[in-house]
C-alpha positions in Angstrom: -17.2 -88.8 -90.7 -16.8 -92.4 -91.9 -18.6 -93.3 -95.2 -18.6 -96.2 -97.7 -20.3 -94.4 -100.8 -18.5 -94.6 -103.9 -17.8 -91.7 -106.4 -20.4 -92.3 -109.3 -22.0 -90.7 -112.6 -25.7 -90.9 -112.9 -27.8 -90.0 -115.7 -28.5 -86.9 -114.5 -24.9 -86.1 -113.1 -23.4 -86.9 -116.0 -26.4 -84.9 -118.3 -25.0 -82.0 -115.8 -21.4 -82.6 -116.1 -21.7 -82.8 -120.3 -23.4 -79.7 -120.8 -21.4 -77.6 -118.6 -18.2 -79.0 -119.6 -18.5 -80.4 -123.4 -15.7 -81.5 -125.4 -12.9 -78.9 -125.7 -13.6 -77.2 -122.3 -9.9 -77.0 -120.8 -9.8 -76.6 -116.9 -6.8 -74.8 -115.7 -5.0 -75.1 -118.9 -5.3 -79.1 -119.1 -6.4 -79.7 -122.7 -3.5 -77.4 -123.8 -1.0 -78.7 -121.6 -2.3 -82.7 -122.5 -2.1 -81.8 -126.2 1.5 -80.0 -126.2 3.0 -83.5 -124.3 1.2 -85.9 -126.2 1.7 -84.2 -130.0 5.3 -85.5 -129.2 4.6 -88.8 -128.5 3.7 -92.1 -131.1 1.7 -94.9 -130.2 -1.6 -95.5 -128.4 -3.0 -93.2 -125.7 -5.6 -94.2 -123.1 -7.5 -91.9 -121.4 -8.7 -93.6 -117.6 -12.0 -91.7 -116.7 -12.8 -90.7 -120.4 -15.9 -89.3 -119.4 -17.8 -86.9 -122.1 -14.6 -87.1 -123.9 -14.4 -83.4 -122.9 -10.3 -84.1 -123.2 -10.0 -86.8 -125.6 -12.4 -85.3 -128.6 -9.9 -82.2 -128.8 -7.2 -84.9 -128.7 -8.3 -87.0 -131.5 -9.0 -83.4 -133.4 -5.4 -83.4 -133.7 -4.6 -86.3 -135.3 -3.5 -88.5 -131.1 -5.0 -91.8 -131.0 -7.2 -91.9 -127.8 -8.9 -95.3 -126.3 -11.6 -94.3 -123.5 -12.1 -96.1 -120.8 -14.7 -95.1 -117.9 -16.9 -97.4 -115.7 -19.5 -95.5 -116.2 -21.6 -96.8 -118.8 -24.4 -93.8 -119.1 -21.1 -91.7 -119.7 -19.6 -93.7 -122.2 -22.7 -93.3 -123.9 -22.6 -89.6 -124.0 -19.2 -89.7 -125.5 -20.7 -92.1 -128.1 -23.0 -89.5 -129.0 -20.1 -86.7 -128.6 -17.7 -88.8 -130.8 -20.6 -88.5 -133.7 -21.3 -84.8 -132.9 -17.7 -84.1 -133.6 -17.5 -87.0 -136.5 -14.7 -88.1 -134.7 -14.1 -92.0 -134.2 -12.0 -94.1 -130.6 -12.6 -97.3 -129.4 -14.0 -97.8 -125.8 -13.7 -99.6 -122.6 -16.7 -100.3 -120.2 -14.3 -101.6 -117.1 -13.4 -101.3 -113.8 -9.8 -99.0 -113.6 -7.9 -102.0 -111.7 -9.6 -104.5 -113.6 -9.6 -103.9 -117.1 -8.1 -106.1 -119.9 -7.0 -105.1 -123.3 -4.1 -106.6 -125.2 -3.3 -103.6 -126.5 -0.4 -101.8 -125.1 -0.2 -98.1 -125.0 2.5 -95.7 -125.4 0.8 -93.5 -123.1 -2.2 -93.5 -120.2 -3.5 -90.2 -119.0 -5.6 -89.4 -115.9 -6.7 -85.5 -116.2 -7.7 -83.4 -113.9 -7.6 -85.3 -111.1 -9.9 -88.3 -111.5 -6.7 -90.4 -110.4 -8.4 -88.6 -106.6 -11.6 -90.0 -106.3 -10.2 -93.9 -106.1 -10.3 -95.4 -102.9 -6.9 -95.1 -101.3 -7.2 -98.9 -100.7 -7.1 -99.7 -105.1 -4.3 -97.0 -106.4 -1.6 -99.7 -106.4 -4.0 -102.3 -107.9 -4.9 -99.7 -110.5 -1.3 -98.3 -110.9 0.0 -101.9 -111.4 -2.3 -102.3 -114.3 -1.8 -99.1 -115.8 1.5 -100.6 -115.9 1.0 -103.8 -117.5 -0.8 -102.4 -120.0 2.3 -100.0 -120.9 4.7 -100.3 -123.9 8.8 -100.8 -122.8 8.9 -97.4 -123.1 5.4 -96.1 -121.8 4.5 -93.2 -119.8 2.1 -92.2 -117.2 0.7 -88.8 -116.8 -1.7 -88.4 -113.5 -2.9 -85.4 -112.2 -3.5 -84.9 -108.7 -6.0 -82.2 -106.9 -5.7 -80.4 -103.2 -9.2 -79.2 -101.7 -7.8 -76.2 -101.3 -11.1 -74.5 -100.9 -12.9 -77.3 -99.4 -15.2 -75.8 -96.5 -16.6 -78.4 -94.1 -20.3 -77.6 -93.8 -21.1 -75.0 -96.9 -24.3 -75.9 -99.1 -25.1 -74.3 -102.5 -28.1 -74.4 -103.9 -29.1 -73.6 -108.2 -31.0 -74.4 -110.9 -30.0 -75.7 -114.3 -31.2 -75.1 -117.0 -31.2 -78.4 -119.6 -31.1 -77.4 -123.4 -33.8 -79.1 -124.0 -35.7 -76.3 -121.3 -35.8 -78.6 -118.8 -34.6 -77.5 -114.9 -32.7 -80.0 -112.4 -32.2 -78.6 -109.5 -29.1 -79.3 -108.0 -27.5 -79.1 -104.4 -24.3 -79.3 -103.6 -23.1 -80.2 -99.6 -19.5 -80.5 -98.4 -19.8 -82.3 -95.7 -17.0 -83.3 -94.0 -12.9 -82.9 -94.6 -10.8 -85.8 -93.0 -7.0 -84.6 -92.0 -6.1 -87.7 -90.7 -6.9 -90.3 -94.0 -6.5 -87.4 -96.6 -9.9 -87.3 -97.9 -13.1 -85.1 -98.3 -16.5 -85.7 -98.9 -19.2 -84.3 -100.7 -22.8 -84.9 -102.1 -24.8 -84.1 -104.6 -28.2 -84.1 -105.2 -29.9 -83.8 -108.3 -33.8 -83.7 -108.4 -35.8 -83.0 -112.3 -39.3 -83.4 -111.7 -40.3 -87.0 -110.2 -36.1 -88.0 -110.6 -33.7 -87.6 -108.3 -30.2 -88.8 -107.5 -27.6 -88.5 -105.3 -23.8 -88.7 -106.7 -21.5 -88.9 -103.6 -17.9 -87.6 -104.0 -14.7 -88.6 -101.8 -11.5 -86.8 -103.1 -8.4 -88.7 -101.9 -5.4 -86.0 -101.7 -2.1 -87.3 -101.3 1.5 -85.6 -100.0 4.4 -85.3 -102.9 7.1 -87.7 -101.2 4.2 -89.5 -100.1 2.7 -90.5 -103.6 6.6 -90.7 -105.6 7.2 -93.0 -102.6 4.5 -95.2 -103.8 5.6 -94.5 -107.5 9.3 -96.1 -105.8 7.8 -98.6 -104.3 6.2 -100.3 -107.5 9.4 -99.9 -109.5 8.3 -96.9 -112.3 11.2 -94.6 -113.2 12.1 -91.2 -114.2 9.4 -89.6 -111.7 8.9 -86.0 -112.1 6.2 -83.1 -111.3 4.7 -80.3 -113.0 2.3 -77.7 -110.8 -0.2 -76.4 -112.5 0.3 -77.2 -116.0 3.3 -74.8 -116.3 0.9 -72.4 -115.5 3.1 -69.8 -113.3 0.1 -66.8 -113.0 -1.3 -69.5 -110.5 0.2 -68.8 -106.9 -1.7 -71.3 -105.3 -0.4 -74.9 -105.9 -4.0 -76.9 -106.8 -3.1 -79.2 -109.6 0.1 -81.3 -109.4 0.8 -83.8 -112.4 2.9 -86.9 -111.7 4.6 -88.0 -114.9 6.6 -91.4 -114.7 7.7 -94.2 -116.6 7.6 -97.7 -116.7 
């Protein structure tokens, strides 16, 4: 199934996605694993696909300087209103991954949990080579990548959710189709809270090991290694891979 939607954050995705996971809420072991490689590390870190600041507010608890950058603006604005919640201060980026400026350089850029997957194939080495010009000499990349390993073509489920404020968005969720050949799935979501409703499309790119440290080659960054699962041997069932390179 061919389809041209991009991944995106509405305001009621993103009211979703901040309430069910709010700052501090580690998936798999991330915010542990995040914080024990970055409380080694000086300089500037920038978070790409900052989101809630469900990762970086935890960060900036313990003393790591995190910039946030997202291209969503209505979830930029909820970690505004998260960074004040947890009186915690970090400068943001309203920009496009590939195309964002700075003159800042950072010591470290992080992509969590695999939001590095839902850019188009056709932009990682666009987005990649800026990652890298925005890198001290020394600067490192962490990127995590995702497998659907329990992607099912076809399966629909259906719930309410219940706002804090009382209110209910209903919310379905459709897998719709799994791509062997291009390496992608996609999914939709639809969110409907009394006359609103919104749809928040989802293609996850997934990408082979040699394959995606062949690309890593191919733009020149160094010292490439892997880590499955955030160290986390109790999981048989290889669903996170982090790629952790250098300039």
């Amino acid at each position: 199934m061919k389809n041209n939607k991009k991944n995106y954050y509405g305001s009621l995705s993103s009211l979703v996605y901040d309430q069910t996971k709010p700052p501090g809420t580690s998936i798999d072991g991330d915010i542990q694993f995040y914080t024990n490689e970055l409380i080694q590390r000086d300089g500037i870190v920038l978070e790409a696909g900052v989101g809630n600041g469900r990762m970086a507010i935890p960060l900036l608890r313990k003393g790591i300087e995190v910039i946030g950058l997202d291209n969503s603006e209505q979830m930029l604005n909820i970690y505004k209103q998260n960074l004040i919640k947890y009186n915690m201060e970090s400068e943001l980026i309203l920009s496009d991954l590939k195309e964002f400026k700075t003159d800042l350089k950072f010591e470290t850029i992080i992509m969590p949990n695999g939001s590095f997957c839902l850019l188009d194939r056709e932009i990682i080495t666009l987005v990649l080579n800026n990652f890298k010009a925005h890198l001290t000499e020394n600067g490192r990349i962490y990127l995590d990548l995702i497998f659907p390993i329990s992607f099912k073509p076809g399966n629909i489920h259906e719930y309410d959710f219940a706002c804090e404020n009382g209110d209910i968005i209903k919310i379905k969720n459709k897998s719709i189709s799994m791509d062997w050949i291009n390496q992608k799935t996609y999914t939709e979501l639809e969110y409907t809270r009394n006359s609103e409703f919104e749809i928040q499309p989802f293609t996850l790119w997934w990408y082979g090991v040699e394959e995606f440290k062949n690309i890593l080659e191919e733009l020149e960054f160094k010292n490439i290694k892997t880590i499955q699962n955030y160290n986390n041997a109790k999981n048989l069932n290889l669903k996170t891979l982090t790629f952790i390179f250098e300039k």
